[in-house]
N, C-alpha and C positions, 0 to 999 in steps of 0.2 A: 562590532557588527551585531545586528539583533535577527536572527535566523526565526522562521516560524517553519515547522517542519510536518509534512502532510504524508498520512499512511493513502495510498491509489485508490485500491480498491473498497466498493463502496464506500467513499470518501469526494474522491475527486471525480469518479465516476461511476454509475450507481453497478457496475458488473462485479464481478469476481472471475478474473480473466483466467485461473485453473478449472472452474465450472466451464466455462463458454469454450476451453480445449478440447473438453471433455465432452460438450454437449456434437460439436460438428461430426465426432468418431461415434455417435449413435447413443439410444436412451439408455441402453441399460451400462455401459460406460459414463453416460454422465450422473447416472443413480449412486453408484458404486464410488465415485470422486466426490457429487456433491454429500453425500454425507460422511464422507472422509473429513470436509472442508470446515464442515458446520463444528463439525468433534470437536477440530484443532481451536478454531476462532471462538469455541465457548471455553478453552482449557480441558478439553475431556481427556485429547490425546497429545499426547509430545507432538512438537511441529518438526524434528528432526524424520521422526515415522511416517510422520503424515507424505510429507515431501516425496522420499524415494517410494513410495507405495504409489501417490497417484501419477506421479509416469510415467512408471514402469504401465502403468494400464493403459496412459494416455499414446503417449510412446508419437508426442508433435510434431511435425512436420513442417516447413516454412511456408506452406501454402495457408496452413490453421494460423499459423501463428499472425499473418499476415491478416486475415480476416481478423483475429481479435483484436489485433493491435487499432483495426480500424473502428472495431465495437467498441472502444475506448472511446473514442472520440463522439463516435456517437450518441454514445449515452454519457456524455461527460456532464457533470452538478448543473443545474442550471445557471448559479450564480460564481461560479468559478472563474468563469475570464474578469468580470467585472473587479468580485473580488482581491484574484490576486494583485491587478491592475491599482488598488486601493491599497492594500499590504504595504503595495513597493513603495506608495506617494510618503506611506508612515514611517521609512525607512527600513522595513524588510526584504529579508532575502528567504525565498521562498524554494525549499529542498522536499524532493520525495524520496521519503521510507518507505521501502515495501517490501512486504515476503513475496511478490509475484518477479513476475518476469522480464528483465530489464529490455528484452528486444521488442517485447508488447508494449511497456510501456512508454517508452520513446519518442514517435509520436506523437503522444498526450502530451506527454511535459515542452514536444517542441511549440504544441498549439499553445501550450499555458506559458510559455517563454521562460520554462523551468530550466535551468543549465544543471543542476548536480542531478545524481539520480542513482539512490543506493538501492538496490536491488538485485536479485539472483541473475548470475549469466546461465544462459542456458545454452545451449554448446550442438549443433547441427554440422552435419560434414555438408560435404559441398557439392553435395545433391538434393541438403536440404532435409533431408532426414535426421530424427532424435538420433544423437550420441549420450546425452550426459547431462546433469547441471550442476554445479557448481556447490558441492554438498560441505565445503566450508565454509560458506559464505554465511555473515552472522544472522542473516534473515529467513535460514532455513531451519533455525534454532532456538528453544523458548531461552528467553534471557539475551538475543542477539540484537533486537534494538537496543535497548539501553547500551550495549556495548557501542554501535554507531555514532550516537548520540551524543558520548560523553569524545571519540573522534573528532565529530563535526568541531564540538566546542573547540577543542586544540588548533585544530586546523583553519578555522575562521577566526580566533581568538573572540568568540561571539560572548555580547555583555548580557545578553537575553536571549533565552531560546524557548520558544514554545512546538509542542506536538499536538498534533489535530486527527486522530483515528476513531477507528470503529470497533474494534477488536481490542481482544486480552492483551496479544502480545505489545499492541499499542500502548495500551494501560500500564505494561509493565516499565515504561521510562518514564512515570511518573514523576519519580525520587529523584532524576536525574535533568531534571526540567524547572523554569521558574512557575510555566503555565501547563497543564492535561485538560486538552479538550476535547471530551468524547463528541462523535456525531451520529445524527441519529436519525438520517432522511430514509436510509437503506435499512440498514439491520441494526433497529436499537437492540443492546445487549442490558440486559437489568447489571450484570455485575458493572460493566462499564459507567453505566448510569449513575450509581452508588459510590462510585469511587472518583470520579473525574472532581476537577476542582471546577471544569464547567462541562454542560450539555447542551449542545444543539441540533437543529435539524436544516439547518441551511444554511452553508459556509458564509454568507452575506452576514452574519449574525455575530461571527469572529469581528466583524471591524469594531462594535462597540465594546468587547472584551476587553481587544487587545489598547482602546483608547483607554482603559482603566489606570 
């Protein structure tokens, strides 16, 4: 099985769904998260940190969470549906990696007719209010893709597996990949840029890649 595997945010759709948590609980909550955010996804700060720091601020609720799940969609790549549409004709299976939030992201992946979906659970009691997220999960950890990654391969007994992100922690399954493709419609990163084996800015751009 040949997997091609897509980090969400700023990727598949141009948000970063801990910002837009952050943004609906007011400006200066979303001041104090978005530059939490930028730290992590340049390498500045540990993503273990980053995580329990911004919710405890954010502190989500189902009614936010509901709203962003929809600004996914909203603002979802332009050439995403087409694309993956195109992936699958080439024999791909198309999986999302993400450090955000699997109840947000959902959704997205069911517009994109994504079935797997490795992601943080984030954990509301049943009124809907924050309890918790899921602080062992490998994607709230720098070094926890690659740990997925090298998962997916076993579990799909996959002959090819390619990653498609935007961010460090993306970058860092490189070693662990036949293809790293950074993107770079949203937030091109110059480390990203220098290191990927390719760079795009429109996922429509993977089809001639991946025919290589």
């Amino acid at each position: 099985m040949k997997l091609i595997v897509f980090d969400c945010d700023s990727t598949l759709s141009s948000i970063e769904g801990i910002d837009e948590l952050a943004r609906v609980k007011g400006d200066d909550i979303f001041d104090q998260v978005a530059a939490l955010t930028h730290a992590a996804m340049n390498g500045e700060v540990a993503l273990d940190e980053v995580f329990s720091r911004r919710l405890a601020i954010i502190q989500p609720d189902q009614k936010s969470c509901a709203e962003i799940a929809q600004l996914y969609i909203d603002m979802i790549e332009p050439t995403a549906v087409d694309t993956l549409n195109a992936l699958r004709e080439k024999g791909y299976t198309p999986i999302i990696l993400s450090g955000g939030f699997k109840i947000l992201i959902e959704p997205l992946a069911k517009l994109l007719g994504i079935e797997q979906i490795e992601a943080v659970p984030l954990n509301l009691d049943k009124d809907g209010n924050y309890i918790s997220f899921d602080a062992s999960y490998p994607t709230t950890y720098n070094g926890g893709k690659p740990e997925i990654i090298n998962m997916l391969k076993q579990q799909h007994g996959a002959t090819e597996i390619i990653m498609v992100g935007d961010g460090v922690s993306d970058l860092e399954t490189k070693a662990h990949v036949d293809k790293f493709i950074g993107f770079g419609r949203y937030t091109p990163r110059d480390k990203v840029k220098a290191e990927a084996n390719y760079f795009v800015y429109s996922l429509a751009d993977l089809l001639s890649i991946v025919s290589e």
